[in-house]
C-alpha positions as a printed NumPy array, in Angstrom:
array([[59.74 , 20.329, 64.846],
       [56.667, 22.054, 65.727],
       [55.095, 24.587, 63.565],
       [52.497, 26.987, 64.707],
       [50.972, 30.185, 62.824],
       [52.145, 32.903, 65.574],
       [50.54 , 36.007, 64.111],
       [49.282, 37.518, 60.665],
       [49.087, 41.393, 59.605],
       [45.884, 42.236, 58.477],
       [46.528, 45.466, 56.452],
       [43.191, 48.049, 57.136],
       [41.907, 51.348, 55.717],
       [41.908, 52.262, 59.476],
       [43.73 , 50.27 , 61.775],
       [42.01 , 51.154, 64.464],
       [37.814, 50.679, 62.928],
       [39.206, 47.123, 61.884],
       [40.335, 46.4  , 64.662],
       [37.876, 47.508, 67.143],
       [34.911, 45.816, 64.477],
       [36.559, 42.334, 64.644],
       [37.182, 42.451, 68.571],
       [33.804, 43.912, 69.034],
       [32.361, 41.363, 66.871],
       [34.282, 37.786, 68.306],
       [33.784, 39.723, 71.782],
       [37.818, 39.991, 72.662],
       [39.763, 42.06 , 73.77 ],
       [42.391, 44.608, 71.708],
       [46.227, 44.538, 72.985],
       [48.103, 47.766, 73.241],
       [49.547, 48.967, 70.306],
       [52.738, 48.285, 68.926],
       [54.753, 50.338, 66.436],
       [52.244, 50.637, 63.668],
       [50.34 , 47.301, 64.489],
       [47.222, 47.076, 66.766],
       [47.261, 43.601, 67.851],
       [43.915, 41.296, 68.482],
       [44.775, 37.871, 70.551],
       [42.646, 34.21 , 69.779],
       [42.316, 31.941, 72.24 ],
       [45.247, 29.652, 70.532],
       [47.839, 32.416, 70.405],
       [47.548, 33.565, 66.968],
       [47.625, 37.311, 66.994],
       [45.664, 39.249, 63.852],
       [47.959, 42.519, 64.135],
       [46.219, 45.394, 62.622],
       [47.836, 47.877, 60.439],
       [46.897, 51.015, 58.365],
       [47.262, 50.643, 54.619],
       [46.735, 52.779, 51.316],
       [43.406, 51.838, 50.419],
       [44.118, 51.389, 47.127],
       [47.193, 48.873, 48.016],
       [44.408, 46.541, 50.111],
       [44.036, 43.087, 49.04 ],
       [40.483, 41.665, 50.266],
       [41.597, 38.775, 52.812],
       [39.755, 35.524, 54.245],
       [39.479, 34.915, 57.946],
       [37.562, 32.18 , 59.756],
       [37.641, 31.847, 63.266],
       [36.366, 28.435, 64.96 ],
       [34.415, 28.947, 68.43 ],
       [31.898, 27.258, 70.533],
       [28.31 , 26.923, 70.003],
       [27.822, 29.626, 72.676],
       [29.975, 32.167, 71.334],
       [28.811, 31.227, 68.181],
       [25.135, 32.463, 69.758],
       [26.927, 35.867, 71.03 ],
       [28.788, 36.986, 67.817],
       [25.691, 36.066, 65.739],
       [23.798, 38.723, 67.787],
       [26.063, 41.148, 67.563],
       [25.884, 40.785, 63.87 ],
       [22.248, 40.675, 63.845],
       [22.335, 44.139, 66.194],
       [24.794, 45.914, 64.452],
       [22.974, 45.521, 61.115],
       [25.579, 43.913, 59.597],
       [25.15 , 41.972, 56.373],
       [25.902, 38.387, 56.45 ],
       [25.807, 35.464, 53.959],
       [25.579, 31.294, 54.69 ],
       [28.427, 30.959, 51.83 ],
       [31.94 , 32.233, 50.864],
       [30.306, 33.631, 47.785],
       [28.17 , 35.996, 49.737],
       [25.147, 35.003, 47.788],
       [23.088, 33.571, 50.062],
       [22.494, 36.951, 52.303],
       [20.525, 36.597, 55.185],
       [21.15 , 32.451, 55.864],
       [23.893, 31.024, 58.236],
       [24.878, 27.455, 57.247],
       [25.161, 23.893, 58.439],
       [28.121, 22.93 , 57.572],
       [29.452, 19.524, 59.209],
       [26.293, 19.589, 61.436],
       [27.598, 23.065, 62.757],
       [26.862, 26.332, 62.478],
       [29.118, 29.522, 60.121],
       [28.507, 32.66 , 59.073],
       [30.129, 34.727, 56.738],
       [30.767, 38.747, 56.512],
       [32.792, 41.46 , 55.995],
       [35.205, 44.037, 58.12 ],
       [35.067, 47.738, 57.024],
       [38.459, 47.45 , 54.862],
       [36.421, 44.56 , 52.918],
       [37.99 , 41.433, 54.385],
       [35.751, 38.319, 54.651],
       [35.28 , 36.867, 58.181],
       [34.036, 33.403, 59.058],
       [32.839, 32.181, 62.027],
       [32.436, 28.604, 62.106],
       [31.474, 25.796, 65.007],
       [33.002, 23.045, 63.394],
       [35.872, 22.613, 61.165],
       [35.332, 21.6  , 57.534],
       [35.266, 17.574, 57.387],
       [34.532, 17.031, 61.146],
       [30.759, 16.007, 60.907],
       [28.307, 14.65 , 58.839]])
């Protein structure tokens, strides 16, 4: 049997900020709402589907996405242009850096609702 993660609910202050940050960010494109969930496609299927949540209910999430050296370029400008803090480590203590992680490149920084995004070239243990 083959398992695959289909889709996740990432619960927002604002479904629609969250949303629109994260597509505007990875440079894709939102899907048309459904129900109470504002859905965000990856390249491998996997659907982040954005809801509004009591603020006070939200649970700080992690999300890494893996893309090419060339959309790693793009979404790192973005970043840099939107004045958006970002951090070389998942402790967010090293502001300002990306890393070089398995001879790639990652970056890590937050949504408005607080969730940690990663963007990484290379998945953990591929490289030196």
């Amino acid at each position: 049997m083959s398992v695959e993660l289909n889709h996740t609910i990432v619960f927002s202050r604002d479904r629609q900020e969250s949303a629109e940050f994260v597509a505007g960010i990875l440079g894709l494109e939102l899907g048309a709402a459904w129900g109470p969930f504002l859905p965000l496609a990856t390249a491998n299927g996997v659907t982040l589907d954005f809801a509004t949540a009591d603020p006070e209910r939200l649970t700080p999430q992690h999300y890494a996405f893996l893309v090419s050296e060339a959309e790693f370029d793009g979404i790192f400008a973005r970043i840099q242009q939107g004045g958006i803090e970002f951090y070389a480590d998942p402790h967010m203590q090293r502001v300002g850096e990306i890393n070089h992680n398995d001879g790639g490149r990652g970056v890590y920084f937050r949504d408005p609702s607080g969730h940690d995004l990663e963007v990484i070239t290379r998945p953990y243990g591929s490289g030196s």
